[in-house]
Every structure is written in C-alpha cells, then in structure tokens.
C-alpha positions as CSV (number, residue, x, y, z in Angstrom):
1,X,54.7,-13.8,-7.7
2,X,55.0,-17.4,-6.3
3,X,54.7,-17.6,-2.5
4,X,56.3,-20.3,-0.3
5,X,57.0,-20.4,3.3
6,X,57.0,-22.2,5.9
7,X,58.3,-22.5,10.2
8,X,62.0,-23.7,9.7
9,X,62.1,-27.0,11.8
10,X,64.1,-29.4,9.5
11,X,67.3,-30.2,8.3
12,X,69.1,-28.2,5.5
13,X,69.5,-31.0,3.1
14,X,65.6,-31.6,3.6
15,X,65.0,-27.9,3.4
16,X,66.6,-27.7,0.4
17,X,64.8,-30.8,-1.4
18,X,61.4,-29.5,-0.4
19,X,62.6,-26.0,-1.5
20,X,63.5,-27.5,-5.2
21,X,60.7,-29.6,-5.9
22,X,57.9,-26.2,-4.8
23,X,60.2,-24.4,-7.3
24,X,60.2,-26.8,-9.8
25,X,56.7,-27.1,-9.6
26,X,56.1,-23.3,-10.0
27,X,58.4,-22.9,-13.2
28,X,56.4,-25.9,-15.0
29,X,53.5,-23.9,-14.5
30,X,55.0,-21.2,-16.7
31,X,54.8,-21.6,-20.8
32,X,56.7,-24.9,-21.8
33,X,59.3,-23.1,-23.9
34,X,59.5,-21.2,-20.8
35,X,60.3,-23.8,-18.2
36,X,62.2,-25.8,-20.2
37,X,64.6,-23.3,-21.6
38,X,65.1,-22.7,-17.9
39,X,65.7,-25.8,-16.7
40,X,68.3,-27.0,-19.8
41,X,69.9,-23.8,-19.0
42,X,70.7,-24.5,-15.0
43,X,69.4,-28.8,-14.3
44,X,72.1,-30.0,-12.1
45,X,74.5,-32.7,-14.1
46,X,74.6,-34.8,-11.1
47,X,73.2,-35.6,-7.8
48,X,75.8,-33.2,-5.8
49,X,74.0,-30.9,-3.4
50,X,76.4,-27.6,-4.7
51,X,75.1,-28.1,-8.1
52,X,71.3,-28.9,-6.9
53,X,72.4,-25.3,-5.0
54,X,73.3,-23.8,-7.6
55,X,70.5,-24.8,-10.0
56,X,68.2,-23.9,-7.3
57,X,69.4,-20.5,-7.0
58,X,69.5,-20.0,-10.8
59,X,65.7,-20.2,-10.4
60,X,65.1,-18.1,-7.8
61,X,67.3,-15.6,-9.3
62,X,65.3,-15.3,-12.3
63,X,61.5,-15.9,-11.2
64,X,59.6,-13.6,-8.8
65,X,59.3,-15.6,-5.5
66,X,58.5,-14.8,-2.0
67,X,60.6,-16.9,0.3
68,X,59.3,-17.1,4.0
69,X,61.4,-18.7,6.7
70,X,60.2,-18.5,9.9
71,X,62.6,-19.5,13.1
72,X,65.3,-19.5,11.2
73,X,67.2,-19.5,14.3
74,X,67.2,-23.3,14.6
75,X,69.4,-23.5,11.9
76,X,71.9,-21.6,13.7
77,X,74.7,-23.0,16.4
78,X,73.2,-20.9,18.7
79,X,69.9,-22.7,18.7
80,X,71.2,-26.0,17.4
81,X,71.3,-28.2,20.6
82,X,69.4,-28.6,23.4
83,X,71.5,-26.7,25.4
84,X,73.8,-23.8,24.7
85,X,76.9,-24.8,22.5
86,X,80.3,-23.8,22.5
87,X,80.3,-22.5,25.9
88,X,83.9,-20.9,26.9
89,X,85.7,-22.5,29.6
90,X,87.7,-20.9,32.1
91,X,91.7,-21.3,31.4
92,X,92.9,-24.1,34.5
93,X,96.7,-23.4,34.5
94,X,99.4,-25.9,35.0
95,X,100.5,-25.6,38.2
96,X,103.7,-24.4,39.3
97,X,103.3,-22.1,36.1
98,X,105.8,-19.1,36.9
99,X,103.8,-15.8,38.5
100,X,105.1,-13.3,35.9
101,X,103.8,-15.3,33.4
102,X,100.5,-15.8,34.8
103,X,100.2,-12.2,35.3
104,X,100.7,-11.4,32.1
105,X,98.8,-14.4,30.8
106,X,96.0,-12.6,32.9
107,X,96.5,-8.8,31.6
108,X,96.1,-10.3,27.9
109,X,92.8,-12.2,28.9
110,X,91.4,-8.9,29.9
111,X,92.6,-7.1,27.1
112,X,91.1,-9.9,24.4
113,X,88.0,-10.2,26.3
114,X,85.9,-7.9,24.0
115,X,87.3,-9.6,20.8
116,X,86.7,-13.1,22.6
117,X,83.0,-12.2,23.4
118,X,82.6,-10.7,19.8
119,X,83.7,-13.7,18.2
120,X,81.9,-16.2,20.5
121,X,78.9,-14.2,19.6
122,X,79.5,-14.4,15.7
123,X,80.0,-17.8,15.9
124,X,76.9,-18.5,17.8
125,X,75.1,-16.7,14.5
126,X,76.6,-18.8,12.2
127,X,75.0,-21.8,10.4
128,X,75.3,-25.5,11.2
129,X,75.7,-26.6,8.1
130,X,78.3,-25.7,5.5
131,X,76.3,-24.5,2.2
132,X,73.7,-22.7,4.2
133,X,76.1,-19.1,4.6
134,X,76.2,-19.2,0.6
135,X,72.5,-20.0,0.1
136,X,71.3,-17.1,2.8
137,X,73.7,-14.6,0.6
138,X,72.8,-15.8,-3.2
139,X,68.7,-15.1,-1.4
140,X,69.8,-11.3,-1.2
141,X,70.2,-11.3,-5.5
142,X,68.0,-11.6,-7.6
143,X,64.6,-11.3,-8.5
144,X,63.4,-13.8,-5.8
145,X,62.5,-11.5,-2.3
146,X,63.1,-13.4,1.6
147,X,61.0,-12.9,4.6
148,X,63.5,-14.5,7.2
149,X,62.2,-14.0,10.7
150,X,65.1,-15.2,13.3
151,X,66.3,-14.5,17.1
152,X,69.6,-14.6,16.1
153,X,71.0,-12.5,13.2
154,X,73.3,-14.6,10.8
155,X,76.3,-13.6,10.8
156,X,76.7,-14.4,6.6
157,X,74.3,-11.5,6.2
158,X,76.2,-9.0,7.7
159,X,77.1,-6.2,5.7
160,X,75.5,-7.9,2.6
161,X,74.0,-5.3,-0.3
162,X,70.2,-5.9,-0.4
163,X,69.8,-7.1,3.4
164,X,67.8,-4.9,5.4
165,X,67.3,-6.0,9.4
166,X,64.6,-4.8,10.9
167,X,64.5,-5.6,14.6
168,X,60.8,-6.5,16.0
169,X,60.3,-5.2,19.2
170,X,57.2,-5.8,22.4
171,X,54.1,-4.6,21.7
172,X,53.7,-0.7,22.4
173,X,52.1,0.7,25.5
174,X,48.2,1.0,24.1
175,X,48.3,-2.4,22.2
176,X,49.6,-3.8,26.0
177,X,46.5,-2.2,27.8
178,X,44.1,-3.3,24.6
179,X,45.4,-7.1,24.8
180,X,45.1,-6.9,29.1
181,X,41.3,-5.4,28.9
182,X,40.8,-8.6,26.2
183,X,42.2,-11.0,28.9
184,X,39.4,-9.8,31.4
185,X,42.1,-7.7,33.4
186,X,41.1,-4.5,35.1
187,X,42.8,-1.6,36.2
188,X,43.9,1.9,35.0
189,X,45.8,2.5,32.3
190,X,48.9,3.8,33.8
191,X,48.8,0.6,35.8
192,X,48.6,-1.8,33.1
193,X,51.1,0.0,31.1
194,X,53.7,-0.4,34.3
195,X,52.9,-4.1,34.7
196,X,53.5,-4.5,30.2
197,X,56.4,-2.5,30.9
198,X,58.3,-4.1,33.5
199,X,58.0,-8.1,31.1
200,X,58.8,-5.5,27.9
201,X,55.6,-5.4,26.7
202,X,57.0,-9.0,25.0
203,X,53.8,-10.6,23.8
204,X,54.2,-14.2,25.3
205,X,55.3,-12.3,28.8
206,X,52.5,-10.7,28.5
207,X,49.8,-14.0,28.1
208,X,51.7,-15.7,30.9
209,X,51.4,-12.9,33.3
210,X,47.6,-12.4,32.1
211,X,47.1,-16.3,32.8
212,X,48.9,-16.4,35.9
213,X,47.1,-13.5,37.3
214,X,43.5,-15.1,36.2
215,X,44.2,-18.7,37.7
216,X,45.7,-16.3,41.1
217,X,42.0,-14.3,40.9
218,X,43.9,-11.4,41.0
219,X,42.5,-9.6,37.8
220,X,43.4,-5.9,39.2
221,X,46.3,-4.4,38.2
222,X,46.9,-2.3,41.3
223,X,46.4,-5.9,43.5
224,X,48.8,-8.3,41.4
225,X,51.7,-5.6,42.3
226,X,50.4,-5.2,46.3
227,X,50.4,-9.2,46.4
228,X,54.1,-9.0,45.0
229,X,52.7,-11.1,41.8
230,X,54.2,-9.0,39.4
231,X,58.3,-9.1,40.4
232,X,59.9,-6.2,39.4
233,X,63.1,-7.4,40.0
234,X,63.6,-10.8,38.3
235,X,60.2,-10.2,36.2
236,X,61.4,-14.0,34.3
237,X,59.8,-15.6,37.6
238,X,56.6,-15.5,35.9
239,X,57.8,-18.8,33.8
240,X,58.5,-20.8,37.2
241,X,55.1,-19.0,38.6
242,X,53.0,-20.1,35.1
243,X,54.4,-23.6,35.4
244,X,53.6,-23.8,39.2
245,X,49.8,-22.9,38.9
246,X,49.2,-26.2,36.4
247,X,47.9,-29.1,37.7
248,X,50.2,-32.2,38.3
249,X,49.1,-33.6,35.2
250,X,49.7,-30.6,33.1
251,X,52.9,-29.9,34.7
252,X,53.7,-34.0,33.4
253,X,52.4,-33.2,29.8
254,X,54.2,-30.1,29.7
255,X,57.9,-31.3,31.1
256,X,57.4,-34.9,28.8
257,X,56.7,-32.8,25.1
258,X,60.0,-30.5,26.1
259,X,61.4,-33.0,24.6
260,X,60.7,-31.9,21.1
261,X,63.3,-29.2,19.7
262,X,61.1,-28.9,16.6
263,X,56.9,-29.1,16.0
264,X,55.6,-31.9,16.8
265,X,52.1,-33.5,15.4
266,X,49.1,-35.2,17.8
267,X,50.6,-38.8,17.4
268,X,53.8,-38.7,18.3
269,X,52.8,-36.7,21.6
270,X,50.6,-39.5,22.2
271,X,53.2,-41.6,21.9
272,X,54.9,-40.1,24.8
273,X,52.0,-41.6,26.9
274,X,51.6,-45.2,25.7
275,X,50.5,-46.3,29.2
276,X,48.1,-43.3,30.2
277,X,44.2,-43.9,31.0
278,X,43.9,-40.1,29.2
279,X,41.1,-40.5,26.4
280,X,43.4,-38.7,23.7
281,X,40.4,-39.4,21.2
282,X,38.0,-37.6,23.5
283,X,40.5,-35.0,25.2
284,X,39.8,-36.4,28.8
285,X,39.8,-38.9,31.0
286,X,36.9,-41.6,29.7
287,X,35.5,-42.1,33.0
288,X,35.5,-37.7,33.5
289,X,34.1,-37.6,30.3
290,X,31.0,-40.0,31.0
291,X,30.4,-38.0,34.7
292,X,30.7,-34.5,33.4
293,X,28.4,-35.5,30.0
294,X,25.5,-37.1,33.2
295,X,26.1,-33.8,35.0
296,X,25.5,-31.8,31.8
297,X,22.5,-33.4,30.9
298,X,21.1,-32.9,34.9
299,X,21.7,-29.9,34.6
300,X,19.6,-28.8,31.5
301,X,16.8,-30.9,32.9
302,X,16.6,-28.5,36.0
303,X,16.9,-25.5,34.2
304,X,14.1,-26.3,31.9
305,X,12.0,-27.6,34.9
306,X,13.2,-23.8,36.4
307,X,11.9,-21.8,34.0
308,X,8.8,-23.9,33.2
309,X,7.7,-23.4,36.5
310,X,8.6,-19.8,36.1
311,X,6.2,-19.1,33.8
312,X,4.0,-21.4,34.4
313,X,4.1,-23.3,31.3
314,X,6.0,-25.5,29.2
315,X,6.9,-24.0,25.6
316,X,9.3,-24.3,22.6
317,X,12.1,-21.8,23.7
318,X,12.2,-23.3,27.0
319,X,12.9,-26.9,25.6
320,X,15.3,-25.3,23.1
C-alpha cells in the first residue's frame, strides 16, 4: 500500500496536481502492462480539471493507497478567511413598517431560528471550491483508504456509506498529570487533574498553562489556583496571559507571522523583518551573541581554576 499525506495548506487545484503526479508516479512503479493498461483506460482527453478528477479517482479506486489529509479544515468556508465568513446579520426594518407585521415577522424569526442556525452551520462545513464535495465522497469508494483529520466536519460526508467519524477528544485525566509532572509541575494528583480539567484536558491548553505557570514561578498546583492563575471561569484567559509573559520582542515576532493563514518556511518570516539588527543566521542578536559566547568561555575558565584548586591538581577530566 502506497502512502501519501501531507498538512492541507494549499489550494485545491494545487492539491489536486500534486495529488496526480504522487499517483502517477506510484502506478508506473507497478508492471508496465500494468500501468499502462491503467492509464489508456482512465488518461484524461483534455486538460479540464473534472476529467483530470475523474482520472484521478479512477486510480485511487483501483490501487491500495493511504490518503492523509491533515487540517483539512482550511479548505472549508468556515476556516477560509481570516476572519469568520458568512456572519448573519440582524434584519434592520424599514421604518414605518406596520406593527402587526413586524410582530409576526418576529414570531417567524423565532420559529426558523433552529433551521437558520442549522443551516448556517452546514454551510460553514462546506467546501470552498466546487469539485472538492465530489472528490471527498468518490475518497469513501474504492480500494484507496483516507485519514482526514479536520475541526470542522464536511458537510458532503454526511451520511455517506464507508465514512466513519471519529471525534478526538483532550487528553484523559492520567495522561494530563503524566504530561504536567514532564513540564517540572508539582502537586497532587487530584490537583493536577482539576487544573487539566477546567482547559479540557485540550493538549495545547495544557502547554500554555504549563508555560505560563513556569515563566510565573508558580510550579505548584495548589499555588497557581490560590494566586487566581488558573481562571475557572473564562479558563481562555490563559491565551491573553501566555502572550503577556513574552518579551516585547517576542510579543512583535509573534503578532507580525499571524499574518500567515498557512505554514510558512524560515525565509519568508525573515522577510517580515528586513530592517531588524536580529542575527537570523545565528538566532540572536550579533552583538548578544559575541557577549554571551565571552561570558561562556569566563565561565569555564573559573570552574576549571575551581576545581583544580579543589583538588589540588590540574588533570585531564578537569580540562575536559
């Protein structure tokens, strides 16, 4: 079985093309007569992307292939801008509209409310681009088997033979107290569990809190909820609290590469900074870099004249 995956951070045409040629490639790797009975059988006759589709799935439908797309949520409406989409907007009526009507406008605005929020939500889950709802359901035929890991359901899976959705959730309770104690956290167990418990025991939640609560120097469990560090009420403080204990630099770096939806490499983050003394080569500052390497180097030398005068001698381990 052929294995191909991948985070989903690009667009569906380019998907698609990257999809085909890894298939392609797989197929000529079969027996000639093999891969080219297969390919006279389903080549696209033109450039159109429903017949490259369609060609593509005639593949997958007949070869053993594990498909991985991870985050497929960004190809979703729901994820598709940089803020939420296709917010609903509150009715303005025209003035001098006549009351009887507006109270019965209003009764079936209650009454539809349900069916409005159930649609808005289905159409949040549905893809941004028009071949993508056919190409999710031909992946659930077939010989060819999908890992599809997204925050949104799609809604063209719904209901679809050979789907099966599994919802992930948090960590459980011992695997929260295990991950704490490997963060340097301390406290009993009933206390770590409460802290997991009140973020959901959500992994991320979890590494914020435990970096928030080192940088505080607050590493007991029973202290972080005395100092009120752990808010039990609107637990999703701990984002504003996490991005309030970096420095002023780090608070730049971090609100500057928000600007990326998708992954991003080294160079065009650097790019964001064109003007910055930062040593991006080096990872700091050049002139930090030089002062810390000077204080490294003093700093060995004492220790070595330390423990040669500790034992009264200078020898190999102590030089090492």
């Amino acid at each position: 079985m052929a294995c191909c995956g991948g985070r989903y951070d690009e667009p569906f045409e380019s998907f698609i093309e990257s999809l085909h040629f890894y298939v392609i490639a797989s197929v000529a790797k079969q027996s000639a007569a093999t891969s080219m009975g297969l390919l006279r059988r389903g080549a696209p006759r033109n450039d159109s992307k429903i017949d490259q589709l369609s060609f593509l799935h005639s593949i997958l439908y007949n070869n053993r292939f594990l498909l991985i797309l991870d985050g497929f949520e960004r190809a979703l409406r729901g994820y598709a801008g940089m803020t939420a989409m296709y917010q609903q907007e509150p009715l303005d009526f025209a003035r001098g509209e006549d009351a009887s009507l507006h109270a019965e406008r209003s009764r079936s605005m209650k009454q539809n409310q349900a069916l409005r929020e159930e649609e808005w939500d289905r159409r949040q889950r549905e893809p941004m681009h028009p071949q993508a709802s056919q190409f999710l359901r031909r992946l659930a035929t077939g010989k060819c088997k999908t890992l599809l890991t997204t925050r949104l359901f799609p809604t063209p899976l719904e209901e679809v033979a050979g789907v099966q959705h599994e919802r992930l959730a948090g960590l459980s309770a011992s695997d929260s107290v295990r991950f704490f104690r490997s963060e340097g956290l301390t406290g009993t167990r009933a206390e770590m569990e409460r802290a997991a418990g009140v973020y959901g025991n959500h992994p991320l939640m979890l590494k914020l809190l435990s970096t928030a609560l080192r940088r505080k120097r607050a590493k007991d469990m029973a202290d972080a909820f005395k100092l009120n560090l752990i808010d039990q009420e609107e637990p999703q403080k701990i984002l504003a609290t996490s991005f309030n204990l970096l420095s002023k630099d780090e608070q730049q770096v971090a609100t500057t590469v928000a600007v990326f939806r998708n992954s991003f490499g080294f160079e065009a983050a650097k790019a964001l900074f064109p003007e910055s003394p930062f040593d991006f080569a080096q990872g700091e500052d050049a002139s930090l870099h030089a002062e810390r390497s000077r204080s490294m180097k003093k700093t060995r030398h004492e220790n070595f004249q330390m423990s040669e005068e500790r034992c009264g001698k200078s020898c190999r381990a102590c030089s090492n």
